[in-house]
N, C-alpha and C positions, 0 to 999 in steps of 0.2 A: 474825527469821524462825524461829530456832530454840525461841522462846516459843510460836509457833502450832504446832510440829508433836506434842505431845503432844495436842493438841484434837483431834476429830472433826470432820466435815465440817461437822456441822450446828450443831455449837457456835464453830468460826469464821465461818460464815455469821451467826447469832444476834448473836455479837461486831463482828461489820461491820454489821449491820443496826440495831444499839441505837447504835455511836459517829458512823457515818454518817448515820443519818435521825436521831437524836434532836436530837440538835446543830444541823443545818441546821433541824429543824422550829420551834425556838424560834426560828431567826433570821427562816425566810421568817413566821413568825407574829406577830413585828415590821412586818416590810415589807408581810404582809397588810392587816395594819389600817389601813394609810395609802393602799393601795393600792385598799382593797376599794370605795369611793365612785365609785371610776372605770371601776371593773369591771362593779359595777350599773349604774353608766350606759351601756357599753356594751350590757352586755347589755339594757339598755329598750330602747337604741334598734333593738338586730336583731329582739328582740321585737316590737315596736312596726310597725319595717318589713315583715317577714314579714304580721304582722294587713294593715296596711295594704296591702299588695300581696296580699294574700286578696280582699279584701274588692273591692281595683278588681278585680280578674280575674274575681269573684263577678259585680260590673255588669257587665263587658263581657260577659263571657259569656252572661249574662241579656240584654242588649240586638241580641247579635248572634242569640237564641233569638228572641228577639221580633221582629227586623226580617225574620226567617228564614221563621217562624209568619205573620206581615202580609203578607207580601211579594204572594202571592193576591188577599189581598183587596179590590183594589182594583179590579181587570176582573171581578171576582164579577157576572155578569149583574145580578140583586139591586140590589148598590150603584153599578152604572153608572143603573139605570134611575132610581134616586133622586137621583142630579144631576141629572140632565136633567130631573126632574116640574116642574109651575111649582106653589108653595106655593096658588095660589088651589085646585087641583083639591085640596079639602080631602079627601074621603071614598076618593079612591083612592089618593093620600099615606097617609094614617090606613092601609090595609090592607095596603100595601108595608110601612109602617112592621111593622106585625103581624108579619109574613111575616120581617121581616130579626130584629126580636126575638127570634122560634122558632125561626131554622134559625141563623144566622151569631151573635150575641148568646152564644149556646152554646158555641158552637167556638172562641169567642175567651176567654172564661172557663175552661175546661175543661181543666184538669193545670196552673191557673195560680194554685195559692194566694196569690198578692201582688196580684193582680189587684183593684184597688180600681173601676174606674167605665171607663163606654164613653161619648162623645161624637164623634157626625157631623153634617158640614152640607154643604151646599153655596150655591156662591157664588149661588145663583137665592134664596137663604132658608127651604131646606126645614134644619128640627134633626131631628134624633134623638138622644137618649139620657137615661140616667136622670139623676139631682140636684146630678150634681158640679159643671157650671157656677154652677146657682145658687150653692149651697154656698160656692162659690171669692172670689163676688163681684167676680169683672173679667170683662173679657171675654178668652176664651180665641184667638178669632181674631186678634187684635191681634200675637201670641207664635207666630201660623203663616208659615213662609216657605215660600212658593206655590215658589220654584226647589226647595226639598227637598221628596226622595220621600221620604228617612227621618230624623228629627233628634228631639234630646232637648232638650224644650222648656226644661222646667224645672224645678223642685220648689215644690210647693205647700201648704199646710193647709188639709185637707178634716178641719172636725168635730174639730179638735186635733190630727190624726193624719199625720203628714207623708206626701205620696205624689208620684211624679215622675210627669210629664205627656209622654208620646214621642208625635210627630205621624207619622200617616200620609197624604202627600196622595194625590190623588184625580185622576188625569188621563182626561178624557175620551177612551173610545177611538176616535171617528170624528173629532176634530176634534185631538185629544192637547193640547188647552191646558188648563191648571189649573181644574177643577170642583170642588173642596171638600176638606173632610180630615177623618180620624176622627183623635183622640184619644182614647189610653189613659191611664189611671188605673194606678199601681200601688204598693201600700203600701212605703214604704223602711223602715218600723221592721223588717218581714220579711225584705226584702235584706239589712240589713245584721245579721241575724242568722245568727252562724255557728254550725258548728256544736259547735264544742269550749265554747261557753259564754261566750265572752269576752264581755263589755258592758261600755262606759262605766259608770262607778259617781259620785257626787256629783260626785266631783273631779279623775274621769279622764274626758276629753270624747272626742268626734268628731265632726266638720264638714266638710260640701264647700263648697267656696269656687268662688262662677263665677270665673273666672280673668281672662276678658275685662273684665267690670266692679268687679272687687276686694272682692263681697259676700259674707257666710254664706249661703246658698242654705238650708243645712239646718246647726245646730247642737245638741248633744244640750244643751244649754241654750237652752231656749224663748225667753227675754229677746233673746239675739243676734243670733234670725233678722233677716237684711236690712242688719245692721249690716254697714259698713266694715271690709276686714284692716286691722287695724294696718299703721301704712307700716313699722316695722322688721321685721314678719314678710315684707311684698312684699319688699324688699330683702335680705333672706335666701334667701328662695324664687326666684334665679334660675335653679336647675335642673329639670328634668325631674321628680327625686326626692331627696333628700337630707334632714338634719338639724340643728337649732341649739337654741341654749339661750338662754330670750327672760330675762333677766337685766332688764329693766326697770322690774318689779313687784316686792314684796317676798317675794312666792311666788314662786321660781324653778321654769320651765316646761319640758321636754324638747319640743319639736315635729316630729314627723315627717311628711315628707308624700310623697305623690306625685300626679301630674296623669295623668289616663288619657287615653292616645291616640286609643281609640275615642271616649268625648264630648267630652273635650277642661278636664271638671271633677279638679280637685284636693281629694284627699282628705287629712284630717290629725288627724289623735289627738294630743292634750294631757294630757302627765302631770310631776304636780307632783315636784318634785324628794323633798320631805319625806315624802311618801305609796314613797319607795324606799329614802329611809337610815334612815324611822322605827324601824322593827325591827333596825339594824345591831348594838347591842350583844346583846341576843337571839342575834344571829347567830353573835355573835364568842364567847361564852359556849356555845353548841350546839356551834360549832367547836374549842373546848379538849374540849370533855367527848370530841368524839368521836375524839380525835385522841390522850387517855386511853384510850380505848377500843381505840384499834388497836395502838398499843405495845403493851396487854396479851394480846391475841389474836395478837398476830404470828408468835411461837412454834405456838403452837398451828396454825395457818393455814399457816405454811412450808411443812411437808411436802404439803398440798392446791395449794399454787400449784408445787412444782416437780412435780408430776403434770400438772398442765394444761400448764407452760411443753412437758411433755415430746409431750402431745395437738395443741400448737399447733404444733410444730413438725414433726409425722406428714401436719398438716395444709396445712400449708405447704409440704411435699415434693409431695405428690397434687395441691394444686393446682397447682402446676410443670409436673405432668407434662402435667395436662388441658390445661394453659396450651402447653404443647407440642404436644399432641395439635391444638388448635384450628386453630394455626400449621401446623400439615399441612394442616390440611382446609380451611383459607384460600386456601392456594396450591395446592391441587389445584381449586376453584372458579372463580379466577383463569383457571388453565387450559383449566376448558373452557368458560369465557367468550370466553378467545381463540378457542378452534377453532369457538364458535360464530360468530364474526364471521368467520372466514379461513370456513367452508363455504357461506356466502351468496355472498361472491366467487366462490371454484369455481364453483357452480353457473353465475352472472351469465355468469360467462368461458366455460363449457362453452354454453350457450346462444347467445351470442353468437358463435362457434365454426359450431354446427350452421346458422344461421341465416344465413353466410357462402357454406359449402357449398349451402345451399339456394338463395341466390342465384346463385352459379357456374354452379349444375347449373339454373337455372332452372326449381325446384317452387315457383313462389309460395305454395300451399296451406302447406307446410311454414313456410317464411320468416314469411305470417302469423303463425301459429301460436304462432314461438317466439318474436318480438316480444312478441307478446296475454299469451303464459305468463310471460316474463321480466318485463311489466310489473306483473301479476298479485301474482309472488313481491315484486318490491321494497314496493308497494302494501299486502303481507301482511306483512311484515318489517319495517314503522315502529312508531312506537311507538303501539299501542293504547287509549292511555289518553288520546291528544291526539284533539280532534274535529277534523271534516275537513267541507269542505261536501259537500253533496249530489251537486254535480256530478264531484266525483271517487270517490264511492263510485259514483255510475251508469255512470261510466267504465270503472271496475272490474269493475262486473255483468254490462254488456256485452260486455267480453273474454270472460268467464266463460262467456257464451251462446255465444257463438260460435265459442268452444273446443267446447261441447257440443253445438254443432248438428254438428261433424264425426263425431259419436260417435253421433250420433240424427237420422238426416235430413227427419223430420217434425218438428223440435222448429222453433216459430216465436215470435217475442217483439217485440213491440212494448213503446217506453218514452212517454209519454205525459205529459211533467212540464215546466210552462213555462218558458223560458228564464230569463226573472227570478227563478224559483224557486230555483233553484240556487246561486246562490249566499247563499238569506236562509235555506238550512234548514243546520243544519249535525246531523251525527251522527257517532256512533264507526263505526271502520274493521270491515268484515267483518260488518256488519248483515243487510245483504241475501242472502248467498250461503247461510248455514246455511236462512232464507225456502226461496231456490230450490232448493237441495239436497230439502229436507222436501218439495218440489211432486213433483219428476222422482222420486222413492223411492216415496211414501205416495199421492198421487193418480194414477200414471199405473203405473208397474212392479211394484209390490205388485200391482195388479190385472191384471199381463196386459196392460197398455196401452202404445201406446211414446208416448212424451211428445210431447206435440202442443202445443198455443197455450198461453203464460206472457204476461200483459199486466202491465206495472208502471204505475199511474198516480197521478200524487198532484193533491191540493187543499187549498190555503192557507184555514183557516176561524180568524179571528182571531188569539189567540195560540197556535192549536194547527194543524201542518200532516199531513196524514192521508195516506199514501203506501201503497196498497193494491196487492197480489199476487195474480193473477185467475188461475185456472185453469180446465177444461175436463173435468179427468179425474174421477176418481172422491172422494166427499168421507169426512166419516167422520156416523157416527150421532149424533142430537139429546144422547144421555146424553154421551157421551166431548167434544163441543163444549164444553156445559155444563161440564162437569171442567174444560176448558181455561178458560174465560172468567173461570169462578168464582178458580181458581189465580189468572190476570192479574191482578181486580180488587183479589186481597188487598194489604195492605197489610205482612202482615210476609211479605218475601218467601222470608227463611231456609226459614221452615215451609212454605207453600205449595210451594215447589221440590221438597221431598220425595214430593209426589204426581206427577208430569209425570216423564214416562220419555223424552221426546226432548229431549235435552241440548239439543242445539245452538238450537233453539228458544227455550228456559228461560232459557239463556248472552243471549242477544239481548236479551229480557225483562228481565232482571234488571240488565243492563248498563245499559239506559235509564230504569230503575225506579230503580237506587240514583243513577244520575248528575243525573236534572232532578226524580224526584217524580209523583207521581201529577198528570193524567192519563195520564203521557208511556207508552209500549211496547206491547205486540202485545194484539188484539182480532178476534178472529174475528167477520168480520160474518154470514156464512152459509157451510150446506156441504151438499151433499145430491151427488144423481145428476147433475146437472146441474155440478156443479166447487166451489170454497170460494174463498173470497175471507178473506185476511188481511191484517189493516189495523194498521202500524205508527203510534204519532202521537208527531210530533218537535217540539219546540219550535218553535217561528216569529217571527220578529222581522221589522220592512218595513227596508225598505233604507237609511232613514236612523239607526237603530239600531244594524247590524249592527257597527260600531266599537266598541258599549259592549256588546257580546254578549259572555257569559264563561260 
């Protein structure tokens, strides 16, 4: 020790850096090189799986876009009426045909670059679509299952160009049994293009294998398609996802795969063992030189690295502290998370309480009341984001009135919605009441009026159910409607919200807008002198459904 204390700091650190790394570096630079073949091959394989786990995510994601996009089209008035045509009425076939080419043909093509070919029929023998059947040379009906409303048929070559075939069936809406199916087309060389550039090259492949019948569906070697897996890759391949080295052939193979959930196909890239260790001397010769290189600069570099160790460690106090900070404000959120659950009880209890008294003292009026209102708050205090049927939100709206008919003695309401109804519509909690609020404000008390008749009536029309808010009082002008409807109709709702100054309206709107989709939320059907009518439209399912309703 007494040989280090004539040195300086930076010349004992220098002297432990030169006898402690140089030494070790020539050893692990032995054990490198014996070691590096296995490293690479790790690393293909995480490589490998990452791509390959891109790429299924890429399909599902693409397939659940497109089952998502389809989903409509199949009660599309359009394509119900072209199941049903019989093939002899040639000339009004032919115009349908026209018709569905122009308006839906479009819609289905449209923001869908991979989009290879459309194909419809139904089971009467009416076709539609352009040349992929030909093209295919089988027959595509054969590969449709009439039980599926969505499935991926299968991959085929259209013109050299591989593309997958996903079926949409076709259920008749009066009679709901299987009438036909459209078939899409869509290019897989464009799927399975990513976007970092990665491609199979001569001798690095990729392939999905149907999994059920043990074939290449798609190989990026044309020769393979249809062929058989090797049985030792089946017998490898008993996972989900994982990897093996097919040692069978004289080229040794890395195989990595995984099977996707959503179709149910396994994906797998093939990479040859020598196409990884070819450059290793290369490698090991680049790794001396640089390793040259840092010994030399290390000195140099010293005083630059204990500047940052001294930043990282400034860095690492701050974050502490925030990391501290956060743990405050955790447990302060914690907190009035709790007192918002203990002040619903209050309340519940305080009601419950007064609602005692009123019975005692026998004011039935009151006792109503705080029944109607306690049921109200708990009804308002679920969670918002679960739908609820019909007939508990009209249950709700009810109370609501007749909490406010004590408060406005002309106010009168009628609800007007079938008993079956009720439970085949369902919607989110607190729909109606911001409706009834906007009536009793904007059509009756803005004008000097005291609220008078509110009628709620609905009607089940197909898949769409129409529950309309009838008023009596004063309405608004043709311009300010127009602004309204125009807003509803839009389609980005972000932007359109920012015009519409009655929240609570908008809040409604938008709730049913992002939750089912267009046609679904609010539509002014008229409004003048005579009262306004607005019309909510909520999904609709019939009552054998209602179990597979999400």
């Amino acid at each position: 020790m007494n040989w280090f204390r004539p040195l300086s700091i930076k010349k004992k650190l220098t002297l432990f850096f030169l006898v402690f790394f140089c030494i070790p570096f020539l050893i692990i630079g032995v054990i490198w090189y014996n070691k590096t073949t296995q490293t690479i091959e790790n690393s293909a394989v995480y490589y490998n799986a990452q791509w390959i786990r891109q790429l299924n995510k890429r399909l599902d994601e693409y397939f659940a876009r497109i089952k998502l996009d389809t989903q409509t089209l199949p009660g599309d008035p359009r394509i119900q009426q072209f199941v049903k045509y019989d093939p002899s009425d040639a000339y009004s076939l032919y115009l349908l045909k026209s018709e569905i080419s122009q308006e839906i043909y479009p819609k289905i093509a449209y923001g869908n670059n991979e989009f290879a070919g459309f194909y419809m029929y139904s089971v009467k023998g009416a076709v539609l679509g352009d040349q992929i059947a030909n093209r295919l040379g089988v027959d595509i009906r054969d590969s449709v299952e009439p039980d599926e409303s969505f499935k991926v048929i299968g991959i085929q070559k259209v013109g050299g160009v591989p593309v997958v075939m996903v079926q949409r069936s076709i259920f008749d809406n009066i009679t709901f049994g299987f009438a036909g199916a459209m078939i899409y087309a869509f290019s897989l060389d464009r799927l399975l293009d990513m976007d970092d550039g990665r491609k199979p090259g001569e001798d690095d492949h990729i392939a999905i294998i149907d999994t059920a019948n043990h074939q290449f569906l798609y190989h990026s070697d044309f020769a393979k398609w249809g062929e058989e897996v090797p049985g030792i890759w089946r017998e490898q391949m008993q996972e989900t996802s994982g990897y093996f080295i097919d040692r069978t052939a004289e080229e040794h193979k890395i195989i990595v795969y995984e099977t996707s959930k959503a179709t149910g196909m396994t994906l797998l890239s093939e990479v040859p063992m020598n196409q990884l260790v070819g450059t290793l001397p290369n490698l090991r010769m680049i790794t001396a030189i640089v390793g040259l290189i840092i010994l030399a600069l290390a000195f140099i570099t010293f005083n630059k690295i204990l500047l940052e160790v001294k930043r990282l460690v400034e860095v690492i106090h701050l974050s502490r502290i925030e990391h501290k900070d956060m743990e405050l404000k955790q447990r302060e959120a914690r907190l009035q998370a709790l007192q918002s659950q203990i002040n619903p009880h209050f309340l519940y209890n305080s009601l419950e309480i007064i609602n005692s008294y009123a019975i005692e003292a026998k004011v039935r009026p009151i006792s109503q009341m705080t029944v109607m209102l306690a049921g109200m708050f708990r009804y308002s205090a679920s969670d918002p984001r679960h739908p609820v049927p019909l007939r508990e939100e009209i249950h709700h709206i009810r109370n609501y009135l007749r909490i406010q008919q004590e408060r406005y003695e002309q106010l009168r309401f009628d609800i007007a919605v079938e008993e079956k109804d009720l439970d085949q519509v369902q919607l989110f909690r607190m729909i109606l009441q911001p409706i009834i609020e906007n009536v009793i404000i904007h059509a009756y008390e803005n004008h000097g009026l005291h609220p008078g008749e509110v009628l709620i009536a609905g009607q089940a029309e197909d898949s769409c159910f129409k529950l309309q808010v009838i008023d009596k009082g004063r309405g608004m002008d043709p311009g300010t409607m127009a602004k309204f409807n125009k807003a509803f109709a839009s389609e980005d709702v972000e932007s359109a919200g920012k015009t519409i100054r009655q929240i609570g309206l908008w809040n409604v709107h938008s709730r049913l807008r992002l939750a089912f989709g267009p046609p679904y939320g609010l539509h002014i059907l008229h409004s003048g002198e005579e009262g306004t009518c607005f019309e909510v439209r909520l999904p609709y399912r019939p009552a054998d459904e209602i179990n597979t309703w999400s």
